[in-house]
C-alpha positions in Angstrom: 23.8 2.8 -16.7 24.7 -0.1 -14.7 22.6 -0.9 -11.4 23.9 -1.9 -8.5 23.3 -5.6 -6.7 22.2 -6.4 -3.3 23.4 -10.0 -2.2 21.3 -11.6 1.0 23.8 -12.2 4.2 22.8 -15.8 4.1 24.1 -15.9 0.8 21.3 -18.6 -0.6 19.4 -16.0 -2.9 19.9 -14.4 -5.9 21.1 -10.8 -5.8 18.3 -8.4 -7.0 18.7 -5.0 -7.7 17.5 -1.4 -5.5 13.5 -1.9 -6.5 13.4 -5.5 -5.7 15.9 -5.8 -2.4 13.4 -2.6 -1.3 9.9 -3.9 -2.1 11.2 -7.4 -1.0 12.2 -6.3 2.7 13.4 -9.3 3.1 15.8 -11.9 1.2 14.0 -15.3 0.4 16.6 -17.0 2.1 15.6 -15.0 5.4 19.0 -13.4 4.7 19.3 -9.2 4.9 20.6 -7.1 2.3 23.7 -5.9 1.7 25.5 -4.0 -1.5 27.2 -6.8 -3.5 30.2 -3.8 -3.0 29.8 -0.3 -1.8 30.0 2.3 -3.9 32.5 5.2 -3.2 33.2 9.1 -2.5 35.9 10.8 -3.2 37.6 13.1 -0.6 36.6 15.8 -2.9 32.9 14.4 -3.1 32.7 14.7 0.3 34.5 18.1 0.7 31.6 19.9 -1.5 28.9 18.5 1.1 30.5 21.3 3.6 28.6 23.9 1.3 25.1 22.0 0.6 22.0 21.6 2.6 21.0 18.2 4.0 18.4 17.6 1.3 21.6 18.3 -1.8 24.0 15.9 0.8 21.1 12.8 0.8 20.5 13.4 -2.6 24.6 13.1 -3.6 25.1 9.9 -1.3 21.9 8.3 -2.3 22.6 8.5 -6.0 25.5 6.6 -5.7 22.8 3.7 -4.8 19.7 4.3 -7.1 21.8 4.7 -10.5 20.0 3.1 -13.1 17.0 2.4 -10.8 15.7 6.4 -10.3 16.6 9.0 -12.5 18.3 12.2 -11.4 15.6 14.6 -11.5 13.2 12.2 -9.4 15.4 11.3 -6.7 16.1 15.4 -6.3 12.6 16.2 -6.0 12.1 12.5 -3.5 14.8 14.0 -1.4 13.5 17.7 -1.6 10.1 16.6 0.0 11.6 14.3 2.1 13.6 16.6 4.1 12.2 19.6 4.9 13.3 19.8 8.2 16.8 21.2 9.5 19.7 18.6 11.3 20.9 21.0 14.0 24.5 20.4 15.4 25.1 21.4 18.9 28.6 22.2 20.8 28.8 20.3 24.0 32.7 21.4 24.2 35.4 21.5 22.3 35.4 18.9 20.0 32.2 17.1 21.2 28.8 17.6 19.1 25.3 16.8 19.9 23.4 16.4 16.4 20.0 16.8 16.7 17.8 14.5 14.8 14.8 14.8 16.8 13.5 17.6 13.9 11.1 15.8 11.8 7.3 15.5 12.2 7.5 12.8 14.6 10.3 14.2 16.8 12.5 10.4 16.2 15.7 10.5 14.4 13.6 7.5 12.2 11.6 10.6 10.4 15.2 10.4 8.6 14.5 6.9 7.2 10.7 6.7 6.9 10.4 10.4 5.0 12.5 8.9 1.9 11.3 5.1 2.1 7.8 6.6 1.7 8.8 8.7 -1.4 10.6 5.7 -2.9 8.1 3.2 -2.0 5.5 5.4 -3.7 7.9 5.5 -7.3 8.4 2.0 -7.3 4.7 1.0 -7.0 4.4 3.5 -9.3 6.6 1.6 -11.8 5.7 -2.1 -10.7 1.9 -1.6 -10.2 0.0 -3.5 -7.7 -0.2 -2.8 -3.9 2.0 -3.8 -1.1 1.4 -4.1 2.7 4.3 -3.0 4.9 4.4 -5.0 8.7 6.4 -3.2 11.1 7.8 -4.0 14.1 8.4 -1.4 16.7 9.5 -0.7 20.3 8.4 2.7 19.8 10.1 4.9 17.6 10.0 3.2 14.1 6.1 2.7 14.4 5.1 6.5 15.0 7.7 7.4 11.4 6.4 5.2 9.5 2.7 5.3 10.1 3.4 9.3 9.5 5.6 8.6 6.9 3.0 6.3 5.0 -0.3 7.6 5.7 -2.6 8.3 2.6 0.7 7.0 0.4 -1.3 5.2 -3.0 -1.1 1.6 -2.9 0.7 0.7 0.3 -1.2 -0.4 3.7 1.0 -0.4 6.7 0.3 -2.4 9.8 2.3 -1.4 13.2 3.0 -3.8 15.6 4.0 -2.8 18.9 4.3 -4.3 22.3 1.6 -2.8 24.7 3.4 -2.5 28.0 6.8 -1.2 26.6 5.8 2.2 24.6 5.0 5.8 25.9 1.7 7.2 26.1 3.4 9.7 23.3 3.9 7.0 20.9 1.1 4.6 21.4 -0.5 8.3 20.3 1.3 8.8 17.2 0.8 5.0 15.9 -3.0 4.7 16.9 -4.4 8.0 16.0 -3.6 7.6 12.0 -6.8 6.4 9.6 -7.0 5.0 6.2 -4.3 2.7 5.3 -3.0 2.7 9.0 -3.3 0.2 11.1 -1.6 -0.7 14.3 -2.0 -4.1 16.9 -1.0 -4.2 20.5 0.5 -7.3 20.8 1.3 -8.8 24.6 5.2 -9.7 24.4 8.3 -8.1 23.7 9.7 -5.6 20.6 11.7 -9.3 19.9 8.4 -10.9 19.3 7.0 -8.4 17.1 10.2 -8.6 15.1 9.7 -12.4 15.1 6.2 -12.8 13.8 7.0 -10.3 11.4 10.0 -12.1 10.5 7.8 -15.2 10.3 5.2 -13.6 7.5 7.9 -13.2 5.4 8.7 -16.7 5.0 5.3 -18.1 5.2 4.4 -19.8 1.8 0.6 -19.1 2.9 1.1 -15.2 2.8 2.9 -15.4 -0.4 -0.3 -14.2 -2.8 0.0 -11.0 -0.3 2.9 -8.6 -1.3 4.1 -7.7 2.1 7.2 -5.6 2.8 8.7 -4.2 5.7 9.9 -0.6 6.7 12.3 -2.2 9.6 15.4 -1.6 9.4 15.8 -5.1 8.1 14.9 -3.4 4.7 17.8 -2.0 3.3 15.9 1.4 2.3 16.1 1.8 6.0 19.6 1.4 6.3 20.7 4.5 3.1 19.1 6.9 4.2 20.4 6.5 7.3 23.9 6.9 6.3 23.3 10.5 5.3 23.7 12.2 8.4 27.2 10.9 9.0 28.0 12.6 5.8 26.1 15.7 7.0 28.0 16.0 10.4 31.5 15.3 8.8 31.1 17.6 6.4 30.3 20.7 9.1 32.3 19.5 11.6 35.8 17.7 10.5 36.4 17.7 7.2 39.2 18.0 5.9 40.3 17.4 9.6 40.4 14.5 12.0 38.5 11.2 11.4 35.3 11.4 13.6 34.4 9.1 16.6 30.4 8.7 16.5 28.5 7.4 19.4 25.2 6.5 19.1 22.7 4.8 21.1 22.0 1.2 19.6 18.7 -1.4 20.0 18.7 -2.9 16.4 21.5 -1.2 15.3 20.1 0.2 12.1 21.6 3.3 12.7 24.8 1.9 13.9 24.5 0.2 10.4 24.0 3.2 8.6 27.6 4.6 9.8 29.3 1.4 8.7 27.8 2.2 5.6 29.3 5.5 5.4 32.6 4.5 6.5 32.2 1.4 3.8 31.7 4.6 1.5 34.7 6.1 1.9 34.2 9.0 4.7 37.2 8.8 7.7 35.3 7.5 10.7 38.3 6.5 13.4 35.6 4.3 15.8 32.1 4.1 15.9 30.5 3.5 19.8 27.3 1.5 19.7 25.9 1.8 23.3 23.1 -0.4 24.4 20.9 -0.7 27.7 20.8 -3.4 29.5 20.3 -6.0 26.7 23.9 -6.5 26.3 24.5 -9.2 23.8 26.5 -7.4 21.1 29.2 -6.2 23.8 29.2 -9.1 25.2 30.2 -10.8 22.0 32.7 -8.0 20.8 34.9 -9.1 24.3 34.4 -13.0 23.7 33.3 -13.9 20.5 30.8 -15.7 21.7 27.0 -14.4 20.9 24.4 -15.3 23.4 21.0 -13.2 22.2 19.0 -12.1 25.1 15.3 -13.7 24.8 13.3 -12.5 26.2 14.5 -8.8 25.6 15.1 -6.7 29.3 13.0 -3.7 30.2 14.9 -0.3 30.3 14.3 3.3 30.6 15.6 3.3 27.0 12.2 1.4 26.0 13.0 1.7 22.3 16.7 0.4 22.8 15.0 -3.1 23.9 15.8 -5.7 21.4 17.3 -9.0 23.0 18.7 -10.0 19.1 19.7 -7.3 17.2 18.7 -7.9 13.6 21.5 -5.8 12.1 24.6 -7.9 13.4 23.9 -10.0 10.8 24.9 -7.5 8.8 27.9 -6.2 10.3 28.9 -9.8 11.1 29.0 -9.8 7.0 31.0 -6.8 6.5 33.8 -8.2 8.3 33.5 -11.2 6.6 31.4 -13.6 8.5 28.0 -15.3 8.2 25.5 -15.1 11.2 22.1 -16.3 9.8 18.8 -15.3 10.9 18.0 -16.8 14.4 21.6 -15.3 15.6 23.5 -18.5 14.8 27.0 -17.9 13.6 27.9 -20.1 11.0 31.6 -18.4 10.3 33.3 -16.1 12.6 33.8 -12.5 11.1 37.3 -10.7 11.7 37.0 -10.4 14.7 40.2 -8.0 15.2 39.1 -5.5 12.6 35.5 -5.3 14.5 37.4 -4.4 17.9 39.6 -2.1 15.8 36.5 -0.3 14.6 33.7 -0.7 16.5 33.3 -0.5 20.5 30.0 -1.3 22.5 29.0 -0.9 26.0 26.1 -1.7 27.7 24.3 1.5 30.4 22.3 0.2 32.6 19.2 2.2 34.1 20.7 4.0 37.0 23.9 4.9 35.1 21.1 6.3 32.4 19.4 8.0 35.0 22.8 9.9 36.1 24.0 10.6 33.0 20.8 12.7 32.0 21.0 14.4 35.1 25.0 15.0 34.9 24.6 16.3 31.2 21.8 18.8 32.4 23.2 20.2 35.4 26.0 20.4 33.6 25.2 21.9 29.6 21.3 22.7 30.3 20.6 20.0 27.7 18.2 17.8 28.1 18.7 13.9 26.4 16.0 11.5 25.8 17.1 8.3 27.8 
């Protein structure tokens, strides 16, 4: 069976297939991974997910990526353990949803991605041999997942690195508390110079005898998984009706990535609304075409929305056709009219935040995390 190719956005590395772009993290060329072309589903595909749990839904979208790489019968069982926790979808009004993805064991909707990187990280060193140590960047939510996700997982060592004045008592909780192969370091700066030094390990020649990896969401095992639960809410929700409208709240627009992945794949998305707190350089690019990163990142009430540079434009900038390498420099302008046409960003600033969360509880007794 014939495997699928990842190319790197910077376009100066070989493609590699799933095991390598996943155990890699990151492209040689400092370049993310992308599918060479995305692999489609059927109207009919996506009809059946209406009568399947979420674990039979990930386990149908994700095969359409690991084909030739994991059998069948594995990834089943990978997705069986990975997700044994519900994706509740609540009515705000007609027409308006709240999906809950607050349900696994760390209470982040990255418990989505971490669960099923784990289980396939743990195959492929299976397969491959060796060890691997995975550094993480996090402004909160990623770092609690993963350390979770990876504890006690054979061969892998996973070191957290988190900004020390920007994380809830909560999460600094969550990361810190873990043994064995766990370990986490405070680091005085912002989420954008966690990113960076762990951006910079990558490409060090020094730290090339040490297999290091990340579970960011500059790892494209981030970004599959994460395209499930678009398929999940379409499937109870619209189809075969209306194209959806998803908003979702955006800092390094992994998960934004993961629904252009799942429109890529075929399912009817009419606009997808990445909102961001006060670091405001993706809407601020969409309206001029001009991209400014914010550095250093702004503090916000959304504390894991804080990235000044989101890592994942350079992705979307490469699905519509442009190049934007790795320091935020764009090298060719993407199409720029079909971005607009499908993707709109706004930035919230703290008070509005602040309002909205009271608004939406006096309002629905529903309380959102800011």
């Amino acid at each position: 069976m014939s495997q699928l190719l990842f190319r790197s956005t910077n376009g100066q590395s070989p493609s590699v297939n799933l095991r390598e772009a996943f155990l890699a993290g990151q492209a040689p060329d400092r370049g993310l991974y992308l599918p060479e072309s995305f692999p489609r589903l059927s109207p009919a595909e996506i009809a059946e997910f209406a009568e399947l749990p979420y674990r039979q839904v990930a386990f149908r979208v994700l095969r359409k990526f690991t084909a030739g790489v994991i059998p069948d019968d594995a990834l089943a069982a990978m997705c069986d353990r990975a997700y044994d926790f519900g994706v509740p979808l609540e009515v705000i009004q007609r027409g308006v949803h709240l999906m809950r993805l607050d349900q696994g064991p760390t209470a982040s909707f990255k418990d989505f991605a971490a669960q099923m990187m784990a289980q396939m990280f743990g195959r492929f060193l299976q397969e491959v041999g060796g060890q691997v140590t995975i550094l993480t960047a996090t402004s909160g939510d990623t770092g609690a997942a993963v350390a979770h996700a990876f504890h006690e997982v054979p061969g892998v060592r996973v070191i957290v690195l988190f900004p020390i004045a920007e994380v809830s008592e909560s999460q600094r909780k969550l990361m810190t508390t873990l043994k064995e192969n766990v370990r986490t370091v405070a680091v005085d700066g912002k989420f954008d110079d966690c990113q960076a030094m762990v951006k910079r390990a990558f490409a060090d020649p020094a730290l090339a005898r040490i297999h290091l990896s990340s579970a960011n969401s500059i790892n494209i095992g981030r970004l599959l998984p994460q395209s499930v639960y678009y398929f999940y809410a379409a499937s109870r929700l619209a189809w075969p009706g209306q194209p959806m409208v998803f908003s979702i709240p955006s800092g390094n627009f992994g998960d934004m990535m993961g629904a252009v992945v799942a429109r890529e794949m075929g399912l009817p998305i009419r606009k997808i609304i990445a909102s961001v707190n006060d670091n405001d350089s993706f809407p601020r690019y969409l309206a001029s075409g001009i991209y400014e990163k914010i550095s250093p990142s702004r503090n916000s009430v959304s504390n894991a929305m804080n990235v000044g540079h989101p890592s994942n434009l350079a992705r979307l900038v490469a699905v519509y056709g442009g190049h934007m390498d790795e320091t935020g420099k764009i090298h060719r302008q993407p199409d720029l009219t079909a971005m607009r046409r499908d993707v709109f960003s706004t930035s919230i600033n703290d008070n509005r935040t602040r309002t909205s969360l009271r608004e939406f509880w006096n309002k629905y007794q529903i309380l959102l995390e800011p």
